[in-house]
N, C-alpha and C positions, 0 to 999 in steps of 0.2 A: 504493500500500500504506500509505504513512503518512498519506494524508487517511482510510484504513479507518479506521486505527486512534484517530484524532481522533475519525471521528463517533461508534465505539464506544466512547470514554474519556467522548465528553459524554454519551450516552445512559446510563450505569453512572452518573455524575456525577448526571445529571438524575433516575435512580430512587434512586440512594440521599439527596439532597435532598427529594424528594418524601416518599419512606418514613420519614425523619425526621420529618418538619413534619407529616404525618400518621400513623402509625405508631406514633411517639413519643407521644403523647397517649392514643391509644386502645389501647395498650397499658398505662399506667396507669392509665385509666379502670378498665379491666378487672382487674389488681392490686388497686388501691385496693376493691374491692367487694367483696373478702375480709377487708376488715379495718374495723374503724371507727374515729372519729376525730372528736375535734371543729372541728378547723382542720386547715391546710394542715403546721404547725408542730407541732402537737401529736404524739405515739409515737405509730405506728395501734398497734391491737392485732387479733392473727387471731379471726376471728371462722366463718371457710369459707362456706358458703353461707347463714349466719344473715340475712344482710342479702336475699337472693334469698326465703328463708323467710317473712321477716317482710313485703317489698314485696308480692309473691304473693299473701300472704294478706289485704293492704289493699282492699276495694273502692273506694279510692280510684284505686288504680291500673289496676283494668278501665276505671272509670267514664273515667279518661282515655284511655286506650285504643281505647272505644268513639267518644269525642270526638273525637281524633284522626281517625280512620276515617273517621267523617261528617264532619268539613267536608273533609278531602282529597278523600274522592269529590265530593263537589259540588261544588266548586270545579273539578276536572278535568275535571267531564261539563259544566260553562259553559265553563270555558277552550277544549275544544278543538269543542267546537259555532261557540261565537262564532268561534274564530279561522279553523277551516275555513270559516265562511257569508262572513268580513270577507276572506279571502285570494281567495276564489269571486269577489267584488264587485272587489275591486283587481289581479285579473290579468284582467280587460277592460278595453279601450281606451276610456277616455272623457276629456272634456276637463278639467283639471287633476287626471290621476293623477297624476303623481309629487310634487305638494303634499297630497293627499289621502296618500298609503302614508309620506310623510314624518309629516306628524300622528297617521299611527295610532301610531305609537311611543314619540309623547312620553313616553305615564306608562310606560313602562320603564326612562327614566331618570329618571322621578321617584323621592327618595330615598325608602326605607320612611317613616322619623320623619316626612316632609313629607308624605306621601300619610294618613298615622294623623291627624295634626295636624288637616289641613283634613274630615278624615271629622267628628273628634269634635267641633271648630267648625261642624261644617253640623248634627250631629244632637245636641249637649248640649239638654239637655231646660229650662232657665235662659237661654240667650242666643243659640241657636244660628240660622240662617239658617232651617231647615224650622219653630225655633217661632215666627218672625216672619210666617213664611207663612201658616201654619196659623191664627194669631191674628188676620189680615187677615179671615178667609173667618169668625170666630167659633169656631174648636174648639184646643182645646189641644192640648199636647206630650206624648206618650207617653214613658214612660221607656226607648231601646231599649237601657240597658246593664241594668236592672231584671229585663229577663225572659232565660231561656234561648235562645228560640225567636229574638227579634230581634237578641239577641248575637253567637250564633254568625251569622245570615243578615247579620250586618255584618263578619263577619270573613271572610265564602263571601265575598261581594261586594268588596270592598276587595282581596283578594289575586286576582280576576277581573280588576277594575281593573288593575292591577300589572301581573301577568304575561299575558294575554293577547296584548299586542302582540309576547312572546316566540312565542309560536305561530301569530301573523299571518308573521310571519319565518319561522321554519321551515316553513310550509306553503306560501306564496309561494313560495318556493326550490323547493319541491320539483313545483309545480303548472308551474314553467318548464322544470324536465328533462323533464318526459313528452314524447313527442315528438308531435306535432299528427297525425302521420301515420293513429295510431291511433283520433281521433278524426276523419278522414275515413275509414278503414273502417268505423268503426261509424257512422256518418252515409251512408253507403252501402247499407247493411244493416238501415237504415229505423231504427237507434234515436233514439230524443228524447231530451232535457235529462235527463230524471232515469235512464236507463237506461246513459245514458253517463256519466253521475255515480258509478253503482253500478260499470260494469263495465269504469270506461274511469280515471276518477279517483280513486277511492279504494283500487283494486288499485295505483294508479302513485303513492301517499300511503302505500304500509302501513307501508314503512319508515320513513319520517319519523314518521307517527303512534307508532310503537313506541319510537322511540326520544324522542320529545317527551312520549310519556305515561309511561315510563319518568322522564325526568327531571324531570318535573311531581312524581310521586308523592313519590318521592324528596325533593324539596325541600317539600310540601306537607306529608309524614307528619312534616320535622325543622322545619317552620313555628314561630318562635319570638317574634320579632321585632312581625310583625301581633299575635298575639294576647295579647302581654305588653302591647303598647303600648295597646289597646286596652282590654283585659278586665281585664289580669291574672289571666286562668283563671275571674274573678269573671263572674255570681253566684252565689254558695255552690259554688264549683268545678265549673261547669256548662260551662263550655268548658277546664276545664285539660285541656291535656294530654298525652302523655311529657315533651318538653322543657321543657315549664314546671313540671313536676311533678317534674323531675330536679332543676332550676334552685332550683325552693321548697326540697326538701329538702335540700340541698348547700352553698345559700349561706343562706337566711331559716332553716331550722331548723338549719342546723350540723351538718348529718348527711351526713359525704362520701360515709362507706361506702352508705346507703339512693340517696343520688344516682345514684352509679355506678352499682350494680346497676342503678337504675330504665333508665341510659344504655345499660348493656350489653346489658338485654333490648330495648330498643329495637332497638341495631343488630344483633343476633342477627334479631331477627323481619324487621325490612326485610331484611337479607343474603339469606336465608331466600324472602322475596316475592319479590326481583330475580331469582335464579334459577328459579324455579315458573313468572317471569311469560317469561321469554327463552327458557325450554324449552317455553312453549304459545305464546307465539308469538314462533317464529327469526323474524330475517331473510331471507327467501328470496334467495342470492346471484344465484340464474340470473334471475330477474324483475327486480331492483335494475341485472344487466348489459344486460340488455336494453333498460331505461328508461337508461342513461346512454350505450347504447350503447357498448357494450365486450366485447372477446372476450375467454372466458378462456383463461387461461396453457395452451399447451403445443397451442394450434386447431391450427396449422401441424404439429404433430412427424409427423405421420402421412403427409402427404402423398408420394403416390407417385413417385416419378423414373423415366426412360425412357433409355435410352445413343440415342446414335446408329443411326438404322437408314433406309436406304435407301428400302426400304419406307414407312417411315415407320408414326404411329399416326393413326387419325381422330379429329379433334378432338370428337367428338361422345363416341366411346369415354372419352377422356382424360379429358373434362370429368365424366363419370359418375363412373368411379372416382374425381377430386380430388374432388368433391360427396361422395362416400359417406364418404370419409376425413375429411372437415371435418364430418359430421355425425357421429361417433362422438364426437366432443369438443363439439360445437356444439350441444346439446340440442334448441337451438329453430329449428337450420336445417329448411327446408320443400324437398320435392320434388316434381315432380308439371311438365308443361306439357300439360296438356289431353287431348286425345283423340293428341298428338305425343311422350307422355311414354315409351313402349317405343322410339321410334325414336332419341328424343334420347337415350336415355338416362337420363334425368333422375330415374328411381324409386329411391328408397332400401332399400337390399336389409332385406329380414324386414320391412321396415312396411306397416301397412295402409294404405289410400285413407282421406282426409278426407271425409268427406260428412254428411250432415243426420242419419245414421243413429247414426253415430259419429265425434261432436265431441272427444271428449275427450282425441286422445290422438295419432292415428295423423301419420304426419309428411310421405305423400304425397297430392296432390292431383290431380282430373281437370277435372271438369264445372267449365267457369265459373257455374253456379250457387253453387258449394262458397266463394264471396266473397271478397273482398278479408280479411274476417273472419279468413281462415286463418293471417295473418301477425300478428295478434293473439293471445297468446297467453291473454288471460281473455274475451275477448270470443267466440272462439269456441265457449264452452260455449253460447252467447245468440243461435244464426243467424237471419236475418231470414226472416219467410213466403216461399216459395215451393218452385218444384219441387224434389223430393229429386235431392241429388249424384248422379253417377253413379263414376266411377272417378278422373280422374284433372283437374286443374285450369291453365290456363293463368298 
């Protein structure tokens, strides 16, 4: 009882730490954008929603907005392409994997500053490596901080670079829980490499994916660092955008109240995103259990008990009714032994038969035609050519 009470003293302990250190800030974030103020020290004075008014009505502040938007997406349709094709390549067996999955990670811990640094020494348009190149072959150095186009495509790239090898991690990890099994069903079942790609690894990726392009976005939409170091929002504020647009007007124009606001509609809108994007696509917990191999809570409550009896029960009976009570909880338990499935026992009471006709759904099996597929739960929709199921599946 009193180690209870310990792990609930640090857990209260640990949220209310937390909710300070963040909490405490963006709670006056949000305060302060009611008022305006030339410094930190200066009276604010109320102002209500003047400061929301006046940002609103800035096309400065769409135009970052829109900036925002595009490099996040691009950057997250490279990041998680590359790092699904790079996790694809380094969960096969070949000779020096674990020196090869060791070096994909390097530039993740390379530092932001260090990674911005060696960009704008490879591409300064005056002394950089690409115009030593370029001058070798007779053509010159394009300016790529000069235009919008090359700008932003240095700041998509450079935070590709960066974080990438965060989603070779994540997707690795997750390409070793799927269980092999399922892709000897589906390689029974006649599919090939990219079939099993579709119906076999990226069903057994959703959650990872969800949760890595969640936290890419997230960190991409408050991206501040890459693009100050680089840009500075320049040229002509063609890449600024929220956080550096919050940042200019806060500390460079001295305008807290305009900052904040610009802050507060920031995480208004991502808030806002994160839930639209978690309610179109959950986690689905019964496929996540099934890939980790896990029952859920409460499989067993059901299970029937017998007293004593001389007679006794046949284990054939017994075993039907524990089968039928584990599958009221057990969603993606199967039943079914072939053309023996009434005598065993083994049919799950109100379900249909598995077969070619109707994959989608039913939870008994007959005909050994009806696949190893069956114990698949996405790969069933996808049966291999041949004869149609009949009733019941070994």
């Amino acid at each position: 009882m009193r180690q209870d009470w310990r792990i609930i003293g640090l857990f209260i302990g640990g949220v209310l730490v937390l909710g300070t250190i963040v909490g405490g800030p963006l709670l006056y974030s949000i305060k302060l954008s009611f008022y305006t103020a030339a410094s930190f020290i200066d009276p604010p004075q109320w102002v209500g929603l003047g400061n929301y008014v006046k940002v609103l009505s800035e096309p400065l502040f769409w135009g970052s907005l829109l900036n925002g938007v595009t490099i996040a997406i691009s950057a997250i349709v490279l990041q998680v392409v590359l790092g699904v094709t790079i996790a694809l390549v380094l969960n096969r067996q070949f000779v020096g994997q674990t020196v090869v999955r060791a070096l994909s990670i390097v530039p993740y811990f390379l530092p932001t500053v260090v990674a911005c640094l060696i960009t704008q020494w490879i591409l300064d348009p005056n002394y950089g490596l690409l115009k030593s190149v370029f001058a070798s072959f007779g053509y010159g150095m394009f300016d790529w901080g000069g235009n919008s186009t090359s700008a932003k495509a240095t700041i998509v790239l450079v935070s590709v670079w960066i974080w990438t090898p965060f989603v070779v991690t994540c997707v690795l990890a997750g390409l070793q829980s799927i269980p092999a099994q399922l892709y000897e069903a589906a390689r029974v079942d006649g599919a090939g490499v990219m079939k099993q790609f579709w119906h076999v690894t990226l069903p057994g990726l959703r959650s990872v994916l969800i949760v890595v392009i969640l936290l890419r976005g997230i960190w991409m939409f408050n991206k501040f660092d890459v693009i100050w170091l680089l840009t500075k929002g320049g040229p002509l504020n063609e890449t600024e955008t929220l956080p550096t647009l919050a940042y200019r007007k806060a500390f460079l124009e001295f305008d807290l109240g305009g900052g904040a606001a610009v802050a507060t509609i920031s995480f208004l809108m991502l808030a806002s995103i994160i839930l639209i994007y978690l309610r179109v696509f959950p986690i689905d917990e019964a496929k996540q259990a099934i890939i980790d191999g896990k029952l859920p809570e409460g499989w067993d409550s059901d299970l029937p008990t017998w007293k004593a009896d001389p007679k006794g029960v046949a284990t054939r009976v017994a075993g039907g009714k524990i089968l039928n009570a584990i599958a009221k909880r057990v969603p993606w338990v199967l039943g079914g032994s072939a053309d023996l499935a009434p005598s065993t026992k083994t049919l799950l009471d109100g379900e249909a038969s598995f077969s070619r006709s109707t994959p989608g759904g039913p939870r008994s099996t007959s005909a050994s035609t009806a696949a190893p597929a069956a114990r698949c739960g996405w790969w069933r929709r996808h049966p291999a050519p041949g004869p149609p199921a009949t009733r019941h599946r070994a």
